[in-house]
C-alpha positions, 0 to 999 in steps of 0.5 A: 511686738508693736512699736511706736511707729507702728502704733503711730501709723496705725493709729486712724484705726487702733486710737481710742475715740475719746478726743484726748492724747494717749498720755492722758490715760498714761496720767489717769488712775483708775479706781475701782467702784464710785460712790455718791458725790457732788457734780457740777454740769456746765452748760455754754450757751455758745453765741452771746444769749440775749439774756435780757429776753430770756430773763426780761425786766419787765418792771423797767420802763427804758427796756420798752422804750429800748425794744419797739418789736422784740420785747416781750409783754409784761405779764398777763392773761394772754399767750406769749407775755413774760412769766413773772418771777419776782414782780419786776424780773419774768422769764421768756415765755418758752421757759414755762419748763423751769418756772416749776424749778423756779417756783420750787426753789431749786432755780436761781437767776444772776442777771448783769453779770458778766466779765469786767472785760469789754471785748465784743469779739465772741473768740476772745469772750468766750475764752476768757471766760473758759479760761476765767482770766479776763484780758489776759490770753496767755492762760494755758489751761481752764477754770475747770481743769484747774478746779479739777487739780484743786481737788484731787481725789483718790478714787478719781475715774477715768470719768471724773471730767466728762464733756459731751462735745466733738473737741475738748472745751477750753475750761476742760483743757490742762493737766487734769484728766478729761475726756470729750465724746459725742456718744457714750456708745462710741466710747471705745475702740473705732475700726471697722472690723474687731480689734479690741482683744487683737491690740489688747494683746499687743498694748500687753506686750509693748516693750515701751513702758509707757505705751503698755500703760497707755494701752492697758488703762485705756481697755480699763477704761472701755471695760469699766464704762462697759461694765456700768452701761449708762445706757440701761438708764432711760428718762425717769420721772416723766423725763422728755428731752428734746430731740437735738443734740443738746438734748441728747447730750443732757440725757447722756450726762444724766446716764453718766451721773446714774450710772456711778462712773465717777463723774464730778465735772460735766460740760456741754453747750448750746449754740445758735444765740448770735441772732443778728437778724430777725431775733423774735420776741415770744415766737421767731428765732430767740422762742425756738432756741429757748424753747430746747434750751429750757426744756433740755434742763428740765427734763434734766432735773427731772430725770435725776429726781433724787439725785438733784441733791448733789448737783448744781447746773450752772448756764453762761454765755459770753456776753450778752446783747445790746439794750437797744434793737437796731434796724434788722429787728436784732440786737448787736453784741453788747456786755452783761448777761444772766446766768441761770443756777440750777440743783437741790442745794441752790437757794431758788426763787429768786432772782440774784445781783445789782440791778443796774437799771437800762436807763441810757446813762445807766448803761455801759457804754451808754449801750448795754446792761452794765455788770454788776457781778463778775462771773467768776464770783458764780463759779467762785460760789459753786467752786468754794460752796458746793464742790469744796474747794478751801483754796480758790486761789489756784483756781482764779489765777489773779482774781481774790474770791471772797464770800464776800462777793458771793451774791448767795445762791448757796449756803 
C-alpha cells in the first residue's frame, strides 16, 4: 500500500512529466477513440516582432523616411526587396515560404492590430494578451483555457489542449485540462530504471481514492499516446521544418494532429524578436528570425496537406516596434503589430484592417503604428467562426465580441 507521503516524497522519480498537477488527470475523462475535428495552433512570437519589416507598407512614404538603414526595398528584380502582396503591403523577403500559402488563398495578414493597452513592458503585454483582458492583471486563468470551458465536449482526451513548451503558457492555464511537454517521446513516466508496471500496481492499490484515480488516468493517458504513436507520422508532402526547437515543436503538433489523439488547441512559440541592437533589414537579426519562423509554418501547412481543411493557425506578438529607427540601427518597444492567419477555411490573399497611416500625426503617441483592430476581435473571429463557440462572452470576460467587429478573415 502507498501513501500520500510516500507519493510525495517519491515523487522526483514516480510523477508523470507533463508540467501540470496531478489533480489534472483527476478532472480528465478519457474517451476512447477520436474523430475528425476543428484545431486551432497558436503560436507566440515571444519578444515583440517588428511587424512593420515583417509585413512592410511599402507603398508608404513616411516608413522610408522613418527607417534610413533597416527598411526593406520596395518590390522589384533584385535579392533582398519586399515581396509584394497587394501592391501597397509586401512580405520580408525571408518569407518566400508563405507567400505560396498567400497567393493560394489560404494566408491572411491583420496588420495594426494589437491591444487597446499601451504597456511597453513585455511581462505585462504579453499577459494581457494570454490572458485576453488588457489592463487588468487580476485574471486568473487564459483565453484559451476559458475557450476550452466553452465548449466542452464528450469525447474530450487527455490531449485535447496540448502545448508544446517546458511550462504550461499563461493562455492554457485555468480549470480546463492542458498539458505541456517539450517531446512527445518524454511523455510518460521519468525514472531511471523501469517503473511503470511496479507503480501502476501500487496507484492500483492506493487506499486514497482520489490518488487510484490519479494514477489510473494518468497510465491511461500514457498508453493511449502509446498506442497512436505520433511519432510513426514523418513530414508529408515534401514537408522541411527547420532544425530548431520551434520547428521541431511544429512538427510535434503535426504528429499530434495526424495521430488522432483528440487534439483541438495547440500552442507553442518563438522567441528572440526583441532586437534592440543591430535589427537588420533583408539579412541581419530580424532575416535569421523570419526565416525559421516562415519556414516552420510552412512546412506545417504542408505536412497536413489535406488536414488544413480543419485548421486554423494564428500568430501574435505582444506588441509591436516602434516606427522610427533609433541610434543602434534597432527599434524600440512601441504598440500595433500583425498577426498572420493561416488554414483551409481562412479567406486568404489579402491583407485585413484599418490602415492608420505612419505619418508623424498618424501615429500613436506620435511613435508608433496606431491600432486599429484590437486582437481580441481575431481570436473572437476564430473562437465564434471556426471553433464554434455560440457565447464568447465567457471567453472575453468585459469585452462584447461582435461579428460586427470581425475584419473577415473567416466565413
Amino acid at each position: 500500500m502507498i501513501s500520500r507521503r510516500i507519493f510525495l516524497r517519491d515523487g522526483a522519480f514516480a510523477l508523470v512529466s507533463l508540467g501540470f498537477a496531478p489533480s489534472f488527470l483527476a478532472r480528465t475523462v478519457l474517451a476512447a477513440g477520436a474523430s475528425s475535428r476543428k484545431v486551432l495552433v497558436a503560436l507566440f512570437q515571444r519578444g515583440a516582432v517588428d511587424g512593420l519589416n515583417m509585413v512592410i507598407p511599402f507603398g508608404e512614404r513616411a516608413y522610408y523616411a522613418a527607417r534610413p538603414s533597416i527598411a526593406i526595398a520596395r518590390p522589384g528584380s533584385a535579392a533582398g526587396t519586399a515581396l509584394d502582396l497587394d501592391g501597397f503591403f509586401g512580405f520580408h523577403p525571408r518569407l518566400a515560404p508563405l507567400k505560396k500559402l498567400y497567393d493560394a488563398r489560404q494566408l491572411a495578414v491583420v496588420h495594426a492590430c494589437g491591444s487597446p493597452d499601451s504597456t511597453r513592458s513585455h511581462f505585462d503585454a504579453q499577459d494581457y494578451m494570454e490572458s485576453a483582458t488588457p489592463g487588468v492583471k487580476s485574471t486568473h486563468d487564459g483565453w484559451l483555457n476559458r475557450c476550452l470551458q466553452a465548449r466542452q465536449a464528450q469525447d474530450a482526451t487527455p490531449f485535447r489542449a496540448v502545448s508544446l513548451t517546458p511550462q504550461l503558457p499563461r493562455s492554457l492555464q485555468g480549470v480546463a485540462p492542458a498539458l505541456a511537454m517539450s517531446q512527445i517521446s518524454q511523455f510518460g513516466i521519468r525514472a531511471d530504471r523501469p517503473v511503470e508496471t511496479s507503480f501502476e500496481a501500487q496507484y492500483a492499490q492506493a487506499s486514497d481514492v482520489v490518488l487510484h484515480k490519479t494514477g489510473r488516468e494518468a497510465f491511461e493517458a500514457i498508453r493511449m499516446l502509446k498506442d497512436a504513436d505520433p511519432s510513426r507520422h514523418s513530414p508529408a508532402n515534401g514537408a522541411a521544418y527547420p532544425r530548431s526547437p520551434y520547428g521541431d515543436a511544429l512538427r510535434q503538433i503535426a504528429q499530434l494532429i495526424k495521430a488522432d489523439v483528440g487534439l483541438e488547441v495547440a500552442f507553442t512559440e518563438s522567441g528572440q524578436w526583441d532586437h534592440h541592437v543591430n535589427e537588420g533589414s533583408s539579412t541581419g537579426q530580424i532575416a535569421n528570425r523570419l526565416d525559421d519562423f516562415g519556414r516552420g509554418l510552412a512546412a506545417l501547412a504542408t505536412d497536413l496537406g489535406d488536414r488544413m481543411a480543419e485548421v486554423v493557425i494564428v500568430t501574435m506578438s505582444e506588441f509591436g516596434r516602434a516606427v522610427a529607427e533609433n541610434g543602434n540601427r534597432r527599434t524600440d518597444h512601441g504598440h500595433g503589430n500583425c498577426m498572420l492567419v493561416i488554414g483551409g477555411p481562412v479567406r486568404g490573399g489579402k491583407v485585413y484592417g484599418r490602415w492608420p497611416g505612419l505619418e508623424p500625426e498618424q501615429r500613436f503617441e506620435g511613435r508608433d503604428l496606431a491600432v486599429t483592430t484590437d486582437f481580441r476581435d481575431v481570436f473572437g473571429e476564430i473562437v465564434v467562426r471556426h471553433l464554434g463557440v455560440a457565447n464568447p462572452s465567457r471567453v472575453f470576460p468585459g469585452y462584447a465580441i461582435s461579428p460586427a467587429k470581425f475584419v473577415g478573415f473567416l466565413g
